[in-house]
C-alpha positions in Angstrom: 0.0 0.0 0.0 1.3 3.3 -0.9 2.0 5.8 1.9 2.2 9.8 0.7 2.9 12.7 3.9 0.6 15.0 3.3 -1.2 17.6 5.2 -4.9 17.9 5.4 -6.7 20.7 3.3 -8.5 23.5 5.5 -11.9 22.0 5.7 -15.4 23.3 7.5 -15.6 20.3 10.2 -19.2 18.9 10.7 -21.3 16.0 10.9 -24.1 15.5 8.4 -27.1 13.1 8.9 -29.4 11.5 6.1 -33.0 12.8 5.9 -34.3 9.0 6.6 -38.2 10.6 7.3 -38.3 9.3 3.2 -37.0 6.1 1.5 -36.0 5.8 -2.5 -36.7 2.1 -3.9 -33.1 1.9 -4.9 -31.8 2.7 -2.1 -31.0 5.5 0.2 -27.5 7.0 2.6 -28.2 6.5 6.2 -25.5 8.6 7.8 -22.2 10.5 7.2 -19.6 12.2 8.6 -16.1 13.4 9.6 -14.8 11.6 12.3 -11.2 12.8 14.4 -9.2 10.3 16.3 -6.5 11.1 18.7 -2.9 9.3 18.6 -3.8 5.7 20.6 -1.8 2.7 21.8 -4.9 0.8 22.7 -5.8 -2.1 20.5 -8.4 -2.4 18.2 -11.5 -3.8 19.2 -12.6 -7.4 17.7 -13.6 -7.5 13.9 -17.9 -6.4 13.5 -20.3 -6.7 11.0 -22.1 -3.6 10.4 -24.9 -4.5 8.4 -24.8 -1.9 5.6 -22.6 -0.6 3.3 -20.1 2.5 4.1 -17.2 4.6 2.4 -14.3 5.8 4.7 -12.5 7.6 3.5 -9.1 8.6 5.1 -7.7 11.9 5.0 -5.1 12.0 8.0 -2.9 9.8 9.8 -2.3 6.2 9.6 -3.3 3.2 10.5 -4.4 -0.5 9.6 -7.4 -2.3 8.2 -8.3 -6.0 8.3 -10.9 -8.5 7.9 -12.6 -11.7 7.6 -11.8 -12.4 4.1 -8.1 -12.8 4.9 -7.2 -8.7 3.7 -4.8 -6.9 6.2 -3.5 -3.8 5.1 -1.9 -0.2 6.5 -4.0 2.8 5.6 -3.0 6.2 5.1 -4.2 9.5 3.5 -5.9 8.6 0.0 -6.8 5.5 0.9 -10.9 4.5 0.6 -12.1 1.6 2.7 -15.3 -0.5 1.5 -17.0 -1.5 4.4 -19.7 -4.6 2.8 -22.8 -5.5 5.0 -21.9 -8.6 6.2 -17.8 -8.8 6.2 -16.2 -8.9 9.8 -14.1 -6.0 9.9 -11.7 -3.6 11.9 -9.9 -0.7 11.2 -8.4 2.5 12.8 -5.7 4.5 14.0 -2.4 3.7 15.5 -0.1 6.1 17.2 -0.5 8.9 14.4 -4.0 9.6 15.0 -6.6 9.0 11.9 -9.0 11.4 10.3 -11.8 9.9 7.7 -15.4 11.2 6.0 -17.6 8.2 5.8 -20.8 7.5 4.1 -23.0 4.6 4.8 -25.7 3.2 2.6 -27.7 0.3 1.3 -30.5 -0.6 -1.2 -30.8 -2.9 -4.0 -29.0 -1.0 -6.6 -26.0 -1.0 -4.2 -25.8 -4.9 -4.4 -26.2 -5.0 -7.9 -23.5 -3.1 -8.2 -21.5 -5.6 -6.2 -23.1 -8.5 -8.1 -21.1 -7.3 -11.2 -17.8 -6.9 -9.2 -18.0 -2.8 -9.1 -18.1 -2.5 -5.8 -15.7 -6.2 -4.6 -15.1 -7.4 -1.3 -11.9 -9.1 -2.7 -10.7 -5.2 -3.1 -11.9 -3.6 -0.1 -8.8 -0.7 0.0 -8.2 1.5 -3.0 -6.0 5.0 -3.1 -7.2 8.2 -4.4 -5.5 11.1 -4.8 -5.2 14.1 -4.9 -7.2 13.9 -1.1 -8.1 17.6 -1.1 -10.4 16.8 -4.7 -11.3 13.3 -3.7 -12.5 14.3 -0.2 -14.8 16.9 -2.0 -16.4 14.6 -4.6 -17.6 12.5 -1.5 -19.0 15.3 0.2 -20.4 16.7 -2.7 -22.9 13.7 -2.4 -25.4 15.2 0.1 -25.0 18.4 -1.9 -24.8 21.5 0.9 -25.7 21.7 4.3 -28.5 24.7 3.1 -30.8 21.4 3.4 -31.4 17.9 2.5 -31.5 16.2 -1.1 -33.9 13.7 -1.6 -32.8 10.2 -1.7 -32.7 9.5 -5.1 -30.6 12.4 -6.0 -28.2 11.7 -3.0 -28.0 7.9 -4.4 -27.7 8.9 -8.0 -24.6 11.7 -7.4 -23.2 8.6 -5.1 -23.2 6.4 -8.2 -21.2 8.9 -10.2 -18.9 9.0 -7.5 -18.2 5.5 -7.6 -18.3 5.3 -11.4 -15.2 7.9 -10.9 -13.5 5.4 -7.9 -13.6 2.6 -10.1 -12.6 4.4 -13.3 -9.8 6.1 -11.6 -8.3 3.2 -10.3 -8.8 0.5 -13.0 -5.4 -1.3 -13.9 -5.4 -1.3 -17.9 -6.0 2.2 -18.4 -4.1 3.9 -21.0 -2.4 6.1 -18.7 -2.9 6.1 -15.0 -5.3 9.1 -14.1 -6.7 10.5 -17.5 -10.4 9.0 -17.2 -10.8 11.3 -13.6 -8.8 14.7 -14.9 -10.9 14.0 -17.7 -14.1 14.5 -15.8 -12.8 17.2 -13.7 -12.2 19.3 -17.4 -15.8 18.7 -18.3 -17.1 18.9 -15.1 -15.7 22.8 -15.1 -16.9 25.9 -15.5 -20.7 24.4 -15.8 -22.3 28.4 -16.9 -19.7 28.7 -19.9 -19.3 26.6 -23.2 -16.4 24.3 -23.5 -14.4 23.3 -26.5 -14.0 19.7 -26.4 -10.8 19.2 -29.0 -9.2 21.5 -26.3 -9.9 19.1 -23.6 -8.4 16.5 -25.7 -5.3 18.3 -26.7 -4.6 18.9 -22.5 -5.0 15.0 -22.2 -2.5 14.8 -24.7 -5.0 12.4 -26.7 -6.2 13.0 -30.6 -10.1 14.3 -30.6 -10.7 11.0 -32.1 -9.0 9.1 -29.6 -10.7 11.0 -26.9 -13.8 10.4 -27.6 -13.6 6.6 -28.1 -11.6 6.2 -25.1 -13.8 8.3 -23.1 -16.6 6.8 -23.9 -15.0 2.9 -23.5 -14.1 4.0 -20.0 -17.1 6.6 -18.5 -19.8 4.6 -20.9 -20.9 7.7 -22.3 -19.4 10.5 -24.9 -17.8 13.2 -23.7 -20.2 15.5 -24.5 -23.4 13.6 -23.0 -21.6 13.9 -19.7 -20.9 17.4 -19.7 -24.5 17.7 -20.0 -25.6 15.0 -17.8 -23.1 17.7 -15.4 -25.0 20.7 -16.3 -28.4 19.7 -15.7 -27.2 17.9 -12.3 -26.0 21.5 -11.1 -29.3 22.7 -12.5 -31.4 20.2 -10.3 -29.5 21.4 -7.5 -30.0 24.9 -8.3 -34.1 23.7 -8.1 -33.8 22.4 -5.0 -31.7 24.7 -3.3 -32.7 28.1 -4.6 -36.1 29.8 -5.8 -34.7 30.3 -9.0 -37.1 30.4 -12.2 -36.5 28.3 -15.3 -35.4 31.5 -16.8 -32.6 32.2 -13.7 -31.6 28.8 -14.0 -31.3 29.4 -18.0 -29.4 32.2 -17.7 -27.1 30.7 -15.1 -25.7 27.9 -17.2 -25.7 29.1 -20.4 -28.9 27.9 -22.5 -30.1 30.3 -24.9 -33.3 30.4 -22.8 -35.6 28.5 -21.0 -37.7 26.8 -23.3 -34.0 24.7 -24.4 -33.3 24.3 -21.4 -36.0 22.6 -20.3 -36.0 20.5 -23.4 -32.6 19.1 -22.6 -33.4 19.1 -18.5 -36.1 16.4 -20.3 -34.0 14.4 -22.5 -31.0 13.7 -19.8 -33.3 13.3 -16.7 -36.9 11.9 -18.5 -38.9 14.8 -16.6 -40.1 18.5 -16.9 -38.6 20.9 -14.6 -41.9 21.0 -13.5 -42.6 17.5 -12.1 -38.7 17.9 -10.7 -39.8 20.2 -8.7 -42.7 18.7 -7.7 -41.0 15.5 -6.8 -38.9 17.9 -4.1 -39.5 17.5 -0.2 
């Protein structure tokens, strides 16, 4: 396991806690949070099964993770734990201390993602990095603290999350970290109008080749996910904001608002409309 020094980013400290007064069919995050642990000598406690699924991810210290499938590991900054429902587990700090965010979830679309070895107990530790934009992208999952997302949504940004984790750290990828700065380009500057040939000349790649690869590894063109990323921000705009279709138009860039909420139909399968009505 690879072990960087690195110092964590100035962050707002705080806990967060799932809205779980509603329930989506496919599933739904139950909890979240940072969580601080001071420098320790004690032991850890015996190996547990927690019953759901959670995300740690570690942003400080060190320390060591192991389980009942045999996996014993050291931990440090970048690295993400996959805590599965039913695995006997332990993990935590040693000496250095140990800062993590965690998410915990379940629902059905969760195990299918498991069932076709995205999410795989036999790979429970990956590493991330850079921690300051990886520790982001996970919080970025319950949106802002103005109020709660409803479950769907908070499921549905999780997914893209995890489409990135497993993107990012596949083994046969052309080079090692292209597929996730290639998100962060088109997931940039949301309000202005990007030039794709110039996102493929600063991933020194052809237009051509972008695109194909791209698409082989995100499952989707280039362009269909910067707009699948534009009218995400715009749902979030809806739900956090009293903006008007107009605002909202205006805000990102459509020529006005009888486009956008064209396009807010074709990616999402709904009006603004019955978005807004499907909002807590």
């Amino acid at each position: 396991m690879r072990m960087t020094k690195w110092r964590p980013p100035k962050i707002k400290k705080g806990v967060y806690r799932a809205n779980e007064s509603q329930i989506s069919p496919i599933g739904q995050i139950t909890g979240s949070g940072y969580l601080d642990k001071k420098p320790s000598t004690v032991p850890t406690r015996q190996k547990r099964v927690f019953g759901k699924y959670a995300l740690v991810y570690v942003y400080g210290g060190q320390g060591q993770y192991e389980d009942s499938n045999g996996h014993k590991a050291a931990v440090g900054p970048g690295d993400l734990i996959t805590v599965f429902p039913e695995i006997g587990h332990r993990y935590g700090n040693d000496i250095e201390g140990w800062s993590e965010f965690y998410l915990v979830f379940n629902g059905p679309v969760f195990d299918l993602w498991r069932e076709h070895g995205l999410l795989d107990p036999a790979r429970p530790i990956r590493h991330l990095e850079p921690v300051s934009y990886w520790l982001g992208r996970f919080e970025s999952v319950l949106g802002t603290s103005a109020g709660w997302s409803p479950p769907i949504v908070e499921v549905c940004r999780l997914q893209q999350v995890l489409a990135d984790v497993v993107t990012s750290t596949q083994k046969n990828r052309q080079h090692d970290d292209w597929p996730l700065r290639a998100c962060a380009l088109l997931s940039a500057d949301l309000s202005k109008k990007i030039n794709l040939r110039t996102v493929a000349e600063e991933l020194h790649m052809s237009y051509a080749n972008f695109r194909r690869q791209f698409n082989l590894a995100i499952g989707m063109p280039p362009a269909h996910y910067r707009a699948t990323r534009i009218i995400d921000r715009a749902g979030e705009l809806m739900h956090q904001t009293q903006y008007t279709d107009k605002q909202i138009a205006h805000e990102l860039g459509f020529y006005d608002e009888f486009y956008f909420s064209k396009r807010f139909k074709q990616i999402t399968g709904m009006s603004p409309r019955q978005f807004r009505k499907s909002l807590p």
